[in-house]
C-alpha positions as a printed Julia matrix, in Angstrom:
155×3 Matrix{Float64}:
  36.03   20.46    0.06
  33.38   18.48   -0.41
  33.62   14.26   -1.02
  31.72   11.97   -3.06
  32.1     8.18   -1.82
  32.52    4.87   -4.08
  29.38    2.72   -3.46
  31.04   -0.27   -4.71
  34.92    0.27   -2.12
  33.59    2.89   -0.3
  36.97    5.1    -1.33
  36.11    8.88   -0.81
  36.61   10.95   -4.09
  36.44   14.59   -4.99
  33.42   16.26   -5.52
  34.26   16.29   -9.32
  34.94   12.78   -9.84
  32.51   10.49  -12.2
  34.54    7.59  -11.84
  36.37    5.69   -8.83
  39.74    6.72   -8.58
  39.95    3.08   -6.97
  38.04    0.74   -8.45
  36.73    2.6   -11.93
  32.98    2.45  -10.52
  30.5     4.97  -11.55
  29.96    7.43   -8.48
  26.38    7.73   -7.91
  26.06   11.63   -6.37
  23.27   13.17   -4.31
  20.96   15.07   -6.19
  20.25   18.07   -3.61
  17.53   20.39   -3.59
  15.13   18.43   -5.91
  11.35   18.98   -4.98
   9.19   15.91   -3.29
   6.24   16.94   -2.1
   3.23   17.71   -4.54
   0.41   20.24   -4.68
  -2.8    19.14   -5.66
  -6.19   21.36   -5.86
  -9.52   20.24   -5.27
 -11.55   19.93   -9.02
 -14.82   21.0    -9.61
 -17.56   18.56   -8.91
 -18.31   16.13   -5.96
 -15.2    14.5    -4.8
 -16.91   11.99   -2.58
 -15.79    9.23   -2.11
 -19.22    7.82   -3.18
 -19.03    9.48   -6.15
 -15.57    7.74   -6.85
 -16.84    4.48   -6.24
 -19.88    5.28   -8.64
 -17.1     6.05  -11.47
 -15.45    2.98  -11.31
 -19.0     1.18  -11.89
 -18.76   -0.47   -7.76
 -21.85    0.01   -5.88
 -21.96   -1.18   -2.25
 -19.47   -2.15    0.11
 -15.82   -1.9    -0.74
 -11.66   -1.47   -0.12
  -9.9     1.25   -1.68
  -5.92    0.73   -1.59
  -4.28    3.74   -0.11
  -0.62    3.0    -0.03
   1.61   -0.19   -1.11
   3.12   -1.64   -3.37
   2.22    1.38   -6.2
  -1.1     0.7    -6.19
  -2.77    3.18   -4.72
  -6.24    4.06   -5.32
  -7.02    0.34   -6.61
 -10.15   -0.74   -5.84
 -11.97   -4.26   -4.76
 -15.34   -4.8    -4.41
 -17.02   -6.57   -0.89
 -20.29   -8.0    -2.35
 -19.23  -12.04   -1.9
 -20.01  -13.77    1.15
 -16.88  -14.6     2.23
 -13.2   -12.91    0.11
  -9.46  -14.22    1.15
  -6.95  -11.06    0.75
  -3.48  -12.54    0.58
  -0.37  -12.88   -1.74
  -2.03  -16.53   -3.39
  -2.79  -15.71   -7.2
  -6.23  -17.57   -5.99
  -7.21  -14.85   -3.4
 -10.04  -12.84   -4.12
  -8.02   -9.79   -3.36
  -4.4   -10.41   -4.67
  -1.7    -8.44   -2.95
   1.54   -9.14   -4.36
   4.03   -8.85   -1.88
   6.61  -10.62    0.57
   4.69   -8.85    3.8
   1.67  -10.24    2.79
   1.38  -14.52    3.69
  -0.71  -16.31    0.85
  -3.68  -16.58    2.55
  -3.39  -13.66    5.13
  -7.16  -13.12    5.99
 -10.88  -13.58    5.0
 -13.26  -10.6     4.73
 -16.69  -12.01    5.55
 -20.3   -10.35    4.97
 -23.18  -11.63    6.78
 -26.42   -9.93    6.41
 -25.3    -5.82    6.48
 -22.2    -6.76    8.8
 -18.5    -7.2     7.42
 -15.6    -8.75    9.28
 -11.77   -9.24    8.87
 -10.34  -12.5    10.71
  -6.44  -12.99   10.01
  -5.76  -16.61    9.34
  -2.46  -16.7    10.76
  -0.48  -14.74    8.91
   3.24  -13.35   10.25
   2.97  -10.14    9.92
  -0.74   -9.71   11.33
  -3.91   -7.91   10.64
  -4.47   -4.49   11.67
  -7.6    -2.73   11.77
  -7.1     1.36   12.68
  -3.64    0.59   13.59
  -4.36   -2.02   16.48
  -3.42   -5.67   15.56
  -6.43   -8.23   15.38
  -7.18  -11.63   15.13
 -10.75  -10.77   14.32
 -12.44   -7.64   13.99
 -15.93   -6.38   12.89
 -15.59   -3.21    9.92
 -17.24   -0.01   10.16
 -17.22    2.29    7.71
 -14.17    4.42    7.06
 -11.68    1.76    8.65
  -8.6     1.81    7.94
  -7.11   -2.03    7.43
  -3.39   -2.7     7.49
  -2.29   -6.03    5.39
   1.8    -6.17    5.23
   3.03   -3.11    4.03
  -0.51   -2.03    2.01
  -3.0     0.3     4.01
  -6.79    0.03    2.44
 -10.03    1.94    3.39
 -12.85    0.01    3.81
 -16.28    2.07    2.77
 -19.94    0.78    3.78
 -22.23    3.26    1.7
């Protein structure tokens, strides 16, 4: 026979239960067998990641969220000289979140070459999965900022 178990005492009740024998508490039960993965087909057309950029109206350098925080697929443009990426509403690139310090690091450009310095945060800086203090970006990089993983394109 199978048990469900009150979240709120922890008492064990029968499969069939809604409510706590114990406390009253609505039992919360595992949903089983429900799918969570996705399929996805390539479309028709160029799926570049140029081409991408070029719809959202960004030419030149930029970082394309690929996980955290839900927002996926957001992306920031690179052109300024020098942009802060931190949880500060006054960053250039705002990431709202308790992993990310307020002013967590500075993206700089000088002439055609782009680099990340942390400025002290907690949690760190990671460029392709190796913590830095400072670290010069190459195309196709992946940068790590608290829980949010970004792509940084150079095309």
């Amino acid at each position: 026979m199978s048990h469900v178990y009150c979240q709120e005492c922890g008492f064990q009740n029968p499969e069939s239960s809604n409510y706590c024998a114990r406390c009253g508490a609505l039992l919360v039960k595992d949903e089983t067998g429900t799918e969570t993965t996705q399929t996805f087909t390539p479309e028709e057309g160029d799926g570049s990641p140029e081409a991408a950029l070029e719809d959202l109206g960004i030419k030149g350098p930029a970082l394309v969220v690929r996980s955290g925080g839900g927002r996926a697929g957001e992306t920031f443009s690179a052109e300024a000289e020098q942009t802060t990426i931190g949880r500060s509403p006054d960053c250039g690139i705002f990431l709202d979140d308790v992993t990310v310090s307020r002013k967590h690091a500075v993206l700089s450009r000088k002439d055609s070459t782009f680099t990340i310095e942390d400025q002290g945060s907690l949690n760190g800086t990671f460029v392709n999965r190796k913590r830095v203090e400072n670290a010069e970006l190459e195309d196709g990089d992946e940068l790590q900022i608290g829980k949010y993983r970004l792509t940084f394109l150079n095309r």
